[in-house]
N, C-alpha and C positions, 0 to 999 in steps of 0.2 A: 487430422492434423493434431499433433498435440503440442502446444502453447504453455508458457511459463511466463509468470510475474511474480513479482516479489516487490515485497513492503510490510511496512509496517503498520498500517492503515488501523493506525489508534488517534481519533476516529474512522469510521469509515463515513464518506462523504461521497457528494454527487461526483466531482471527479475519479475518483475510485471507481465508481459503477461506470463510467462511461469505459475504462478501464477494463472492465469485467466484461461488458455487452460487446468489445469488439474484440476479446480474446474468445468469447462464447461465440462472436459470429465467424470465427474461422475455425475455431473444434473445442477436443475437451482442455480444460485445465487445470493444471498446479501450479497453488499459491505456495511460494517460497516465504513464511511468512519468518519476519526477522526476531532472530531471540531474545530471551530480556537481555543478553548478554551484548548485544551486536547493536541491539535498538538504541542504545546509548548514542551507539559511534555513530551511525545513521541521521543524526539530528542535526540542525545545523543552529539552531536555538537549544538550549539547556533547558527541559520539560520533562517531568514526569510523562513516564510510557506506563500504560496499563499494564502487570504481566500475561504472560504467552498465551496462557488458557482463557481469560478472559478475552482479549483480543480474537482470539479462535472460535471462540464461542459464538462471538458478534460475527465476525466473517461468515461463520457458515450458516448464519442467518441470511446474511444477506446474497449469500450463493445459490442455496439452495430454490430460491424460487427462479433466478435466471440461468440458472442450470435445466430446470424444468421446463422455461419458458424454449430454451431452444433448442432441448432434446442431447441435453448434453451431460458429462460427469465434469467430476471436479475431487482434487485433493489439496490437502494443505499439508506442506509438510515447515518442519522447523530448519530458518535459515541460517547457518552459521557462519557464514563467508558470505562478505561482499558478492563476489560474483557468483555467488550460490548453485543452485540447482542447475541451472540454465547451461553449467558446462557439462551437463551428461549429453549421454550422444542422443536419446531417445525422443528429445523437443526437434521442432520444424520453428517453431514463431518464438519472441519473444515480443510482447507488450511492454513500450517505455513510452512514459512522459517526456516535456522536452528536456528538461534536467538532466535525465536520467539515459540518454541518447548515447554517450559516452564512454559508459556501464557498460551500455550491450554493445558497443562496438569493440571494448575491450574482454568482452565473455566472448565476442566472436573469435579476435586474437589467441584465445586459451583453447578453443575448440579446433581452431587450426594447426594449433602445436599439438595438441592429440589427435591430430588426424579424422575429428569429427567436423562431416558438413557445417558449413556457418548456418544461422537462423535468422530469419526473414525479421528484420527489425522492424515494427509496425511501432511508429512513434503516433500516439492519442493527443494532441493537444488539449489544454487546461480546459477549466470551465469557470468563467467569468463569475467573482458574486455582483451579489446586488450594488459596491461600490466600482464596479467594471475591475478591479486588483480580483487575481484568481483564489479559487477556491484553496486553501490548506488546511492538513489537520491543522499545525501551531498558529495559524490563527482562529480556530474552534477550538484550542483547548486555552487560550487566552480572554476569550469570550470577545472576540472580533464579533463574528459573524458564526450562524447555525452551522448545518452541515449541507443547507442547501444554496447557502452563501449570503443569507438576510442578516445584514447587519442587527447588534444584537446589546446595542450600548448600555442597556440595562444589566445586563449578565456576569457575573466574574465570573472567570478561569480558571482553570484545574488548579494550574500553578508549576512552579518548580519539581514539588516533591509529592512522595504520597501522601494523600488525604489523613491519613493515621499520624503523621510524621509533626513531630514538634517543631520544625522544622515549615511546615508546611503554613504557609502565606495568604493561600485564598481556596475558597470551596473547589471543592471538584465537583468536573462539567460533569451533571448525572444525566444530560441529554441524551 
């Protein structure tokens, strides 16, 4: 079966992996990951996004051992479009959050006008932190809470802007 998700997963967090582990336990994957250009629109807080390649870099860190663990592949390609990759005809599944439920019901809708079968929408529910409110990157790069959801009140945030940036407000999370 091949499987498609998409995000921006700057950072990448336990939600994510849970993410990862149940598109690994139905086949291979590709991450649609989103570009610097799209990651903007994709936010729903105003946050510095890391760029593409670094984001990428970390992803396939963190693929490559659960790619391994279940005998699977994996690619990441760059997302330019909202409904991105997931309207090619070659996917069976797509992996959404509950958020994100909508997306894929509307990537089906585009696959239906092209004449491609719909994909098995496998929706992952969140993963609690440690104050029971779910895990997100914008609250890890605000210094909420780690990446495994341990609140983290000592910590400042990325910020708005890049680290380099005069502009820029408070330390970036070098988590």
């Amino acid at each position: 079966m091949q499987v498609a998700i998409g995000g921006t997963f700057d950072p990448v967090h336990d939600g994510h992996r849970k993410l990862f582990r149940r598109a690994f336990e139905l086949g291979d994957l590709t991450v649609g990951l989103t570009s610097d250009e799209l990651a903007p629109e994709t936010r729903h807080v105003e946050r510095y996004v890391r760029p593409w390649e670094d984001r990428k870099r970390d992803l396939e860190a963190e693929l490559e051992p659960l790619a391994e663990e279940y005998g699977r592949e994996f690619e990441i390609r760059r997302l330019d479009e909202p409904t991105g990759i997931a309207v090619e005809p070659q996917f069976d599944a797509l992996i959404v959050s509950p958020e994100t439920r909508e997306g894929g019901e509307r990537i089906n809708e585009i696959r239906e006008q092209r004449g491609h079968d719909p994909l098995r929408i496998e929706v992952v529910d969140h993963v609690p932190a440690e104050d029971g409110e779910r895990i997100s990157s914008t609250r890890i790069v605000t210094g909420e809470i780690d990446r495994h959801g341990n609140r983290t009140p000592e910590r400042d945030g990325r910020g708005k802007f890049p680290p380099e940036s005069p502009k820029s407000t408070s330390a970036c999370d070098s988590e």
